[in-house]
Phi, psi and omega in degrees: 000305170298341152266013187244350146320297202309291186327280198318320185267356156253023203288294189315334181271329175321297165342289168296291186311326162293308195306318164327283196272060214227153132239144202266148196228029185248180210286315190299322198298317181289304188297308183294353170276340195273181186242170197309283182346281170340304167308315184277350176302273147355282199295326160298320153311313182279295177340309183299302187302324183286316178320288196315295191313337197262353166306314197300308189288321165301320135029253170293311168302323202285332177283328170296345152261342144332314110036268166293321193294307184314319167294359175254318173317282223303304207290318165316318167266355172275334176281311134019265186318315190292313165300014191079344179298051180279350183282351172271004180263318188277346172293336166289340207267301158330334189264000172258056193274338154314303200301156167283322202321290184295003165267337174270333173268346169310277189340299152326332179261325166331305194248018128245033144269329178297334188262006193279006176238047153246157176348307197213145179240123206290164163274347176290001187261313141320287151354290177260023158267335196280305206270014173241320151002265166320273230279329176282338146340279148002276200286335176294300210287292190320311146350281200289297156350325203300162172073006200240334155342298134299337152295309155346287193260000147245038165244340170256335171225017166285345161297314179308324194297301175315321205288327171281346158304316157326308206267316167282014173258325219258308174301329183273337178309301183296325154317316191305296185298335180271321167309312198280334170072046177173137202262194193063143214313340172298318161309347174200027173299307173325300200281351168285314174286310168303321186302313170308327187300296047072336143231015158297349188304295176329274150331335161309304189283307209286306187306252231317330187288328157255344161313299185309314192276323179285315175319304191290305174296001163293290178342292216270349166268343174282312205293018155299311206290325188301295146015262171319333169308307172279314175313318179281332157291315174310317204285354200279336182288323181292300191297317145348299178281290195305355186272322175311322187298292239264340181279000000 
């Protein structure tokens, strides 16, 4: 009886002392435990995650109207060509300047249209259809791309971020613990949930980034293959017209 009295009369400082070390586990609550490092830590992640998200998205929309326009293109100008039209193929190929398809073969019908009123069309002229090609190919290629770079390298080092956000949650635990002069989950409990927070952040931010980024660059390897494809009929159409011319 007198120990189970004894009991009863420390039960409120018992109380008090679980309430103390109570942690709150919803997102604002995490945010006010974590310490400055930490935060900024958080706050570089989400830059990073906004960074990323508006890539994806710019992206995505520019292959997908790239896509479409090229599926309206292609058929249009292959009838052009069988007719002999080239100045109505580059005109087909202007009202699509989203497609990659229609930037590489403009440049190609260009710079053998600059040469369509002479007699004879040279092989230095084919030559310099190739090599205009090549260069708008590049530069299309070089387009598409833009951003994925970076997509790349905060998909590869937004986990390192988190660990370090980690690695300063784990350190402020143990601080907790050498200031306060008491062990137990309560004692780091803080520094623990920023260390976790920070780096699911970390994770959150990275898996998409590389999904994303392995998605797009497949994307940005068929429209290689197209390109070349188109390049390579274009250039099989100039040797063609140059054969009609000579016959």
């Amino acid at each position: 009886m007198i120990a189970a009295a004894h009991t009863l009369t420390h039960l409120p400082t018992l109380a008090a002392f679980l309430q103390d070390q109570q942690v709150g586990f919803d997102l604002l609550s995490l945010w006010h435990q974590m310490g400055i490092l930490a935060k900024l830590v958080v706050g570089i992640l989400f830059v990073m995650s906004g960074w990323s998200f508006g890539v994806m998205i710019d992206r995505y929309m520019a292959f997908n109207a790239a896509r479409k326009q090229s599926r309206a293109f292609a058929p249009a100008v292959a009838g052009a060509l069988r007719d002999g039209k080239i100045d109505e193929a580059i005109k087909v190929a202007e009202r699509n300047k989203k497609s990659h398809l229609a930037k590489v073969v403009t440049a190609g019908l260009m710079e053998f249209r600059a040469h369509q009123d002479s007699s004879d069309i040279p092989g230095e002229t084919i030559e310099a259809s190739k090599r205009a090609l090549e260069r708008t190919e590049a530069i299309v290629h070089a387009e598409l791309k833009r951003g994925l770079g970076g997509l790349a390298t905060i998909g590869s080092t937004a986990p390192f971020v988190g660990l370090f956000g980690t690695v300063v949650g784990i350190i402020n635990a143990f601080r907790e613990i050498t200031t306060q002069r008491q062990t137990g989950i309560g004692a780091v409990a803080g520094g623990i949930s920023e260390a976790l927070v920070t780096t699911a952040i970390g994770l959150a931010v990275a898996i998409p980034a590389v999904m994303m980024f392995n998605y797009l660059t497949g994307r940005v390897e068929a429209f290689d293959v197209e390109m070349d494809n188109s390049s390579s009929e274009l250039i099989d159409y100039f040797l063609k017209r140059r054969t009609v011319r000579r016959s």
